[in-house]
C-alpha positions, -999 to 999 in steps of 0.1 A, spaced: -20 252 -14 -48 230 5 -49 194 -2 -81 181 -9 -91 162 22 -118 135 3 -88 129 -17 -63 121 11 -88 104 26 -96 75 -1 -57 77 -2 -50 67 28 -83 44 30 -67 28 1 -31 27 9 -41 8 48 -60 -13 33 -33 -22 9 -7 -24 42 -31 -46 61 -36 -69 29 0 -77 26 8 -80 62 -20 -104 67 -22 -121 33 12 -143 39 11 -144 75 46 -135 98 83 -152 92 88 -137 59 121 -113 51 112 -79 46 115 -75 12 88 -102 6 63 -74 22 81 -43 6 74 -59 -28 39 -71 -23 29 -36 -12 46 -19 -42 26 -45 -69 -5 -37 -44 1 1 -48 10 -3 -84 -22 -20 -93 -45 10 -102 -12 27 -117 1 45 -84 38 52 -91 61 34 -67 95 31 -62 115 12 -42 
């Protein structure tokens, strides 16, 4: 099976951008789980399924 490389691309696109939005959003000092959940209500947004 070959994974469809536009769609891993806009995944990944999308997923950074997501990373980079939460990292940078709050700024630095914050526990960890502060970013974990931001990035799983990021990724949960256009109905991704996350768990934590």
């Amino acid at each position: 099976m070959h994974a469809d490389s536009a769609a891993v691309d806009r995944f990944s696109g999308f997923s950074l951008g997501c990373v980079f939005g939460v990292m940078n959003a709050p700024g630095a000092g914050f526990p960890e789980t502060t970013y974990e959940n931001a990035l799983a209500h990021e990724l949960g947004k256009p109905g991704l399924p996350v768990m934590q």
